[in-house]
N, CA, C and O atoms as CSV, one atom per row, in Angstrom:
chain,resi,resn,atom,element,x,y,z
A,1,UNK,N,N,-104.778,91.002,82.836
A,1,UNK,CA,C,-106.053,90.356,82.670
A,1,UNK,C,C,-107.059,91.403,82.197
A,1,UNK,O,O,-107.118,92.511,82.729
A,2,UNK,N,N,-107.896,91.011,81.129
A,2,UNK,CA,C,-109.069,91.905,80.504
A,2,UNK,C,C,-109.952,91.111,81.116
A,2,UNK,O,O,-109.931,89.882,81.070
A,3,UNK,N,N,-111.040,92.038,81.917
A,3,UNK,CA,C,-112.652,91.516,81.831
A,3,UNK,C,C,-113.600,92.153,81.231
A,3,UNK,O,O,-113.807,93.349,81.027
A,4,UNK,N,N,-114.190,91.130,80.954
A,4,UNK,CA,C,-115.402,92.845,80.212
A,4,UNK,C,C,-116.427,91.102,79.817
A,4,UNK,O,O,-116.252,89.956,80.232
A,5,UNK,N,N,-117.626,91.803,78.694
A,5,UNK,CA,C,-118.459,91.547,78.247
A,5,UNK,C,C,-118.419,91.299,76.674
A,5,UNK,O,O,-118.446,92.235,75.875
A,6,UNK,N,N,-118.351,89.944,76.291
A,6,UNK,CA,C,-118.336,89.806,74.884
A,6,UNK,C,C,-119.359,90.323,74.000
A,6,UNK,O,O,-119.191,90.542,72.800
A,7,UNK,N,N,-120.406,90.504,74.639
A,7,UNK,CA,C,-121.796,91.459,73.881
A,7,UNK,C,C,-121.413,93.051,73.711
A,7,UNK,O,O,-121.897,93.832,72.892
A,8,UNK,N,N,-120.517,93.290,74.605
A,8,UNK,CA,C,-119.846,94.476,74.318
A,8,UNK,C,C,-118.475,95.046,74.655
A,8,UNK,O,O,-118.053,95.675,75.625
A,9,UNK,N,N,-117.845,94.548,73.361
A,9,UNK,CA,C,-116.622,94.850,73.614
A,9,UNK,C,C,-116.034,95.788,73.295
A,9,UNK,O,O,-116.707,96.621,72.689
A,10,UNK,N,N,-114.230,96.189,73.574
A,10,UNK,CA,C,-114.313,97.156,74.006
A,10,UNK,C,C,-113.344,98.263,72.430
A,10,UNK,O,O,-112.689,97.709,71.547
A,11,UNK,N,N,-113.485,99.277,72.496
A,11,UNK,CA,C,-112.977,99.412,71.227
A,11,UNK,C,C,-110.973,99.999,71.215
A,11,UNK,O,O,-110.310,100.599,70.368
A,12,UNK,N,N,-110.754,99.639,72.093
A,12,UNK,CA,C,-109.271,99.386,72.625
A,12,UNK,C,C,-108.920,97.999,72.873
A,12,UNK,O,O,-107.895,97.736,73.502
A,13,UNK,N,N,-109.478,97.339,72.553
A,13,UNK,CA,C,-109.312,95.429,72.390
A,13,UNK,C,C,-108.532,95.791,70.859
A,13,UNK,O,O,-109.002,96.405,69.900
A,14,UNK,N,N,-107.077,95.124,71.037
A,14,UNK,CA,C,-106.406,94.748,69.867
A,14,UNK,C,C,-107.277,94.081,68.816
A,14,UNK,O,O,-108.371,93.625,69.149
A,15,UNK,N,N,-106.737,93.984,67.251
A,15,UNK,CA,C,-107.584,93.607,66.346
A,15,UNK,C,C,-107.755,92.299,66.473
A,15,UNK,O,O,-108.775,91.615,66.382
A,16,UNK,N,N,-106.613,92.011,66.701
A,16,UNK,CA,C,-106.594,90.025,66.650
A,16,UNK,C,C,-107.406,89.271,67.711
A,16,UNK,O,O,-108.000,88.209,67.525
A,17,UNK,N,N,-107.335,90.097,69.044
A,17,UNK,CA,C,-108.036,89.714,69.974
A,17,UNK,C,C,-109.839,90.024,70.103
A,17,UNK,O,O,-110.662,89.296,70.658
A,18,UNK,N,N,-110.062,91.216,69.462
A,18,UNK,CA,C,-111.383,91.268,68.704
A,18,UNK,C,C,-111.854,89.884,67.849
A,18,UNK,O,O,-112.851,89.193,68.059
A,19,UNK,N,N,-110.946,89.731,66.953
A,19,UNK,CA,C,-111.533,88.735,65.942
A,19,UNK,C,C,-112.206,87.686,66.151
A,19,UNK,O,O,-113.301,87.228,65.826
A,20,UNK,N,N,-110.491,87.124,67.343
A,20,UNK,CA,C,-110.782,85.644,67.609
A,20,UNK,C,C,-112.122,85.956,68.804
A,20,UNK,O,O,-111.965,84.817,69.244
A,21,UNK,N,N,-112.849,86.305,69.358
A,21,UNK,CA,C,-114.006,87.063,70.437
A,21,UNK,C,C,-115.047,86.713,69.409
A,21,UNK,O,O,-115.710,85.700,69.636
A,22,UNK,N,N,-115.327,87.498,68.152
A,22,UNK,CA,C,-116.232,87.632,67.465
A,22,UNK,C,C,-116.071,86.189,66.596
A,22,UNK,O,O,-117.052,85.748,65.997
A,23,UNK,N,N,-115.102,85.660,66.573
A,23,UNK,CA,C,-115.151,84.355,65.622
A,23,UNK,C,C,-116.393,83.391,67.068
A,23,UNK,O,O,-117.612,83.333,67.233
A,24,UNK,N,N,-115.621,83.026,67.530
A,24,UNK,CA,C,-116.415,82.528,69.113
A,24,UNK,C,C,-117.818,82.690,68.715
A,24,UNK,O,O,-118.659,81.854,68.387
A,25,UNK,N,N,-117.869,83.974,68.822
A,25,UNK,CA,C,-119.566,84.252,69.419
A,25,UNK,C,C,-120.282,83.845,67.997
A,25,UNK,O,O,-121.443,83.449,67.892
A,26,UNK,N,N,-119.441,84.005,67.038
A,26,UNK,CA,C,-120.280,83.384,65.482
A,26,UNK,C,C,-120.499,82.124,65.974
A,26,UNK,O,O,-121.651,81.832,66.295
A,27,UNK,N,N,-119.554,81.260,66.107
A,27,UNK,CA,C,-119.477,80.174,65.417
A,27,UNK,C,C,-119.942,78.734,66.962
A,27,UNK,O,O,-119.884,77.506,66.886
A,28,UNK,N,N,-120.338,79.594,68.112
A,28,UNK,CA,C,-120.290,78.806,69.224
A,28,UNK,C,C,-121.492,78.489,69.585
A,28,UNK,O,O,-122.076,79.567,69.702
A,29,UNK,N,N,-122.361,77.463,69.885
A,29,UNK,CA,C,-123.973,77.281,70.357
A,29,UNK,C,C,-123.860,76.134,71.399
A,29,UNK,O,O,-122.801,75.592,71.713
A,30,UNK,N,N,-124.913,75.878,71.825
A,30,UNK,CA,C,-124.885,74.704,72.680
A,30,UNK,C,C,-124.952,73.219,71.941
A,30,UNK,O,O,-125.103,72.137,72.508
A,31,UNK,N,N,-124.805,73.458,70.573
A,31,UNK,CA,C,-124.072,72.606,69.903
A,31,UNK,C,C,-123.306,72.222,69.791
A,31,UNK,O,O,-123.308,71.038,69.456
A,32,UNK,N,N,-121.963,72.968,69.997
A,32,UNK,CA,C,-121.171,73.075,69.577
A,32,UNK,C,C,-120.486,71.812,70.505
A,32,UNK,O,O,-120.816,71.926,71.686
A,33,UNK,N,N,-119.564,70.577,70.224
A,33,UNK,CA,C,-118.957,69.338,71.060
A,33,UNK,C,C,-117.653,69.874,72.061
A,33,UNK,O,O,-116.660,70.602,72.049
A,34,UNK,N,N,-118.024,69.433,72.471
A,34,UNK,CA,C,-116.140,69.648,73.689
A,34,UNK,C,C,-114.984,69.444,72.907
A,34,UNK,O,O,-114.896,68.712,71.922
A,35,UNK,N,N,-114.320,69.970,73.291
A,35,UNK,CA,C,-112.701,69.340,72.824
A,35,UNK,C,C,-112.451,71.049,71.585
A,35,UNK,O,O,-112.924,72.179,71.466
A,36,UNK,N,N,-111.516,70.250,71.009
A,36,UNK,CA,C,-110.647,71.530,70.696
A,36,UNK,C,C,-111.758,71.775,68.668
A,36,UNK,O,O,-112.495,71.153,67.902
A,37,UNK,N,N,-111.163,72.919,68.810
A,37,UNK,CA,C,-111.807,73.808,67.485
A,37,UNK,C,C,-110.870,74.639,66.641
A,37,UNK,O,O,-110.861,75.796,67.062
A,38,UNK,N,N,-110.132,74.473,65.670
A,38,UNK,CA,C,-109.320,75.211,65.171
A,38,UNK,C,C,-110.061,76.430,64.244
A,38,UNK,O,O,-110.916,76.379,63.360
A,39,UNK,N,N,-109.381,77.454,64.820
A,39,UNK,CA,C,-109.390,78.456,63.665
A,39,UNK,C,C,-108.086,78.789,62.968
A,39,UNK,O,O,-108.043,78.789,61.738
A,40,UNK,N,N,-107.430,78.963,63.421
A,40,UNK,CA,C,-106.046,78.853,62.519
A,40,UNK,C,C,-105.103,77.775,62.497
A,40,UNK,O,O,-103.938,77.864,62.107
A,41,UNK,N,N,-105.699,76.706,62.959
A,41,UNK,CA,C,-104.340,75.745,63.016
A,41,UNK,C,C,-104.090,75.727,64.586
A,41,UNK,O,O,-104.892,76.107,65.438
A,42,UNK,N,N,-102.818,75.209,64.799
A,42,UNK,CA,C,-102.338,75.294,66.220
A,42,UNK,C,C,-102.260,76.889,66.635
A,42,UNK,O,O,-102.101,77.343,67.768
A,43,UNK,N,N,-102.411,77.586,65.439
A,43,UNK,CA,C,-101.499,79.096,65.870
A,43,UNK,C,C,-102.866,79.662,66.611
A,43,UNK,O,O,-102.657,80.355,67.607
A,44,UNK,N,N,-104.008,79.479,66.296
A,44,UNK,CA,C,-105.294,79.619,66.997
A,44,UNK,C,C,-106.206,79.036,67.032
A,44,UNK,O,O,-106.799,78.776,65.984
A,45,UNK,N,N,-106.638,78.637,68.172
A,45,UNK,CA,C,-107.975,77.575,68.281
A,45,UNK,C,C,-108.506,77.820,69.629
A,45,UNK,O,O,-107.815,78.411,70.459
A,46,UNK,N,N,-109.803,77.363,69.924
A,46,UNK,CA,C,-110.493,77.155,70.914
A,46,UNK,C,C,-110.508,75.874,71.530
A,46,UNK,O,O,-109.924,74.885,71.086
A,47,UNK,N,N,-111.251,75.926,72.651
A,47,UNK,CA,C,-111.286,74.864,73.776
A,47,UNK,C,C,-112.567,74.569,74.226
A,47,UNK,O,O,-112.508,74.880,75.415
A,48,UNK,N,N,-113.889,74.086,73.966
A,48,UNK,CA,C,-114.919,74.138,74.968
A,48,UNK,C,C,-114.749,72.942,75.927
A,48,UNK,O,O,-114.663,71.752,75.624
A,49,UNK,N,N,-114.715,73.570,77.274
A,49,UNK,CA,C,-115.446,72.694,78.458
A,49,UNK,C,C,-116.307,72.608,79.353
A,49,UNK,O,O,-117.011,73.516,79.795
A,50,UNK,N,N,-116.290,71.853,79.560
A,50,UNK,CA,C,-117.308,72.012,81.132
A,50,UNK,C,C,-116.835,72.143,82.184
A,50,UNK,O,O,-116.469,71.076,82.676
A,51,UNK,N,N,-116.618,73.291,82.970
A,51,UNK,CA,C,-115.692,73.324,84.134
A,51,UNK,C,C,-116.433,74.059,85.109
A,51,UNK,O,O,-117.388,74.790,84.846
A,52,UNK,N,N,-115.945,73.833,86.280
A,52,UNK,CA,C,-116.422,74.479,87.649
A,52,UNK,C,C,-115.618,75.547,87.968
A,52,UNK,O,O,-114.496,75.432,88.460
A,53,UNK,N,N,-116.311,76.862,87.627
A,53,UNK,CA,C,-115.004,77.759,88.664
A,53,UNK,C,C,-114.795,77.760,90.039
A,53,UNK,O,O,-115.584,77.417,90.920
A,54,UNK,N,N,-113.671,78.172,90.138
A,54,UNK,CA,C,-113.210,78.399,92.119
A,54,UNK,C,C,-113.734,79.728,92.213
A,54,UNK,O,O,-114.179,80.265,91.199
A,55,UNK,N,N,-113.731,80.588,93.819
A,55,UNK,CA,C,-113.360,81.942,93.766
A,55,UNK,C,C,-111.891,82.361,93.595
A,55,UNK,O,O,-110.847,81.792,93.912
A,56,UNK,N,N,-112.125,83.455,93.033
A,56,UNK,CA,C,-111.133,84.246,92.857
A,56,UNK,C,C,-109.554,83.972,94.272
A,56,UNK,O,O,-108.406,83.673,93.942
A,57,UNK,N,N,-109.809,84.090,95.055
A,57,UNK,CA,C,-109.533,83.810,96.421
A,57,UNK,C,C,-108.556,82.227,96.358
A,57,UNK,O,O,-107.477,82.093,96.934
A,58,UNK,N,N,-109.014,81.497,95.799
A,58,UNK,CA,C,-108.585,80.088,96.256
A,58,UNK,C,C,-108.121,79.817,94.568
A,58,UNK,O,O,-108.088,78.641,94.205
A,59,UNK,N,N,-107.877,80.564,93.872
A,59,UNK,CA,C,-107.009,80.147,92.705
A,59,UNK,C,C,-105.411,81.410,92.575
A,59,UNK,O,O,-105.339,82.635,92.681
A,60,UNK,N,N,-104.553,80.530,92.355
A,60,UNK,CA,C,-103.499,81.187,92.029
A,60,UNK,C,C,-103.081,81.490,90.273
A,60,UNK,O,O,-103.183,80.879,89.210
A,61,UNK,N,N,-102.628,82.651,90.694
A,61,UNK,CA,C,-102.575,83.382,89.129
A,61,UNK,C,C,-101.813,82.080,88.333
A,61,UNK,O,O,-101.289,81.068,88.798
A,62,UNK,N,N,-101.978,82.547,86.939
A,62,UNK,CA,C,-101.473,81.309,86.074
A,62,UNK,C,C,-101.299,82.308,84.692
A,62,UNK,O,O,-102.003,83.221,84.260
A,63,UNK,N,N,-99.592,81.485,84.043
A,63,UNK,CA,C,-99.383,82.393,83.053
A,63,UNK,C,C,-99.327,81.472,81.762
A,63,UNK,O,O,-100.068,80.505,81.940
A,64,UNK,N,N,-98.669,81.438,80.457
A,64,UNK,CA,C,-98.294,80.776,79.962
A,64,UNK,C,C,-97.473,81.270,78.656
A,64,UNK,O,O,-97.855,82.139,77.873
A,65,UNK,N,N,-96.562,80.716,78.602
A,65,UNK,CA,C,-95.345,80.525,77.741
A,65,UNK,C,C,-95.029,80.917,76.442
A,65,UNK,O,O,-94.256,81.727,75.932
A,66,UNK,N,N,-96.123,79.840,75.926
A,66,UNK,CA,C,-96.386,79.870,74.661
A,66,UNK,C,C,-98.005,80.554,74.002
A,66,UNK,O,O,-97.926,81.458,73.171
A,67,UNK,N,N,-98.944,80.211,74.299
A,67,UNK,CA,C,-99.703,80.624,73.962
A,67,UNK,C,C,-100.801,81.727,74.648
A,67,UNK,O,O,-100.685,81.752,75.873
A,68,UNK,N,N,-101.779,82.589,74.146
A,68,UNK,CA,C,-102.147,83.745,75.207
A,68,UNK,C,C,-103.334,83.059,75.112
A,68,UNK,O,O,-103.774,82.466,74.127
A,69,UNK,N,N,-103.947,83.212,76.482
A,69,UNK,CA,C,-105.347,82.047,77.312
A,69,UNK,C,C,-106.754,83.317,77.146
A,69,UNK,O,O,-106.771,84.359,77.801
A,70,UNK,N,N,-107.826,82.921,76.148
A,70,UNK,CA,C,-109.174,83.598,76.387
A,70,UNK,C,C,-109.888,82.994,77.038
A,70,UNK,O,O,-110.223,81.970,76.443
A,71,UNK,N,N,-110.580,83.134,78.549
A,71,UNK,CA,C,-111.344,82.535,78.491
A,71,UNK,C,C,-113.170,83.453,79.032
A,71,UNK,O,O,-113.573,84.298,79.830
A,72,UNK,N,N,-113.758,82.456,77.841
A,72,UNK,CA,C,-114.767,82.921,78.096
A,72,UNK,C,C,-116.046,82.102,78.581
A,72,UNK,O,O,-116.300,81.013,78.067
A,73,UNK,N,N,-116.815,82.630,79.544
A,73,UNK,CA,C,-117.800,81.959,80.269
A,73,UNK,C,C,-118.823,81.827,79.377
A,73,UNK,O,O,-119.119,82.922,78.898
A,74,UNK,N,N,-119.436,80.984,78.989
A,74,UNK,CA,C,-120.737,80.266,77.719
A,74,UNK,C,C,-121.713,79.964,78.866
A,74,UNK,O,O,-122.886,80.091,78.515
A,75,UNK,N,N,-121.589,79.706,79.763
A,75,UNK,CA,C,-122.987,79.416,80.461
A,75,UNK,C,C,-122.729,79.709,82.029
A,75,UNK,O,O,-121.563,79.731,82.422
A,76,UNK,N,N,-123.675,79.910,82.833
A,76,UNK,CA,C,-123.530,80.200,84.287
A,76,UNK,C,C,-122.621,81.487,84.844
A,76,UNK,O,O,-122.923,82.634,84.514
A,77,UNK,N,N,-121.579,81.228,85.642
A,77,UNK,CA,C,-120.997,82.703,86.362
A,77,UNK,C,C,-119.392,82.184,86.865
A,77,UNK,O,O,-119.087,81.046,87.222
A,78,UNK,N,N,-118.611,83.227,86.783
A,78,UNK,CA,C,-117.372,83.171,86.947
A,78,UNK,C,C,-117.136,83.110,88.699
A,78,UNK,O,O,-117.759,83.935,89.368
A,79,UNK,N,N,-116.348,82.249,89.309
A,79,UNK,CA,C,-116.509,82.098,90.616
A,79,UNK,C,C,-117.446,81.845,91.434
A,79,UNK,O,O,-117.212,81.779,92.640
């Protein structure tokens, strides 16, 4: 797991994972509708929702298979 700050990221962040970060912060406002956003097709896209975090504490780790999970907080606080 990476945490950090999308206003400043870090310069050991892979290129691809830079990109898709900086594509985000271009292209994301409180405009922007729920549901899914392609930037590459299925091979990359975004997700906006509206969700409630848990604490840290009362969620169990989670992996996945196929695709690698960014997520980034757009409004309020993590936990």
């Amino acid at each position: 797991m990476i945490i950090g700050n999308i206003h400043h990221l870090q310069p050991w962040l892979p290129a691809a994972l830079r990109e898709a970060i900086e594509h985000v912060i271009a292209q994301v406002s409180e405009a922007t509708p729920l549901g899914k956003h392609a930037i590459d097709g299925d091979n990359l896209f975004y997700l906006i929702s509206e969700d409630t975090t848990e604490p840290q504490a009362a969620r169990r780790a989670e992996y996945h298979a196929r695709y690698l999970d960014i997520q980034i907080v757009l409004r309020g606080s993590e936990g």
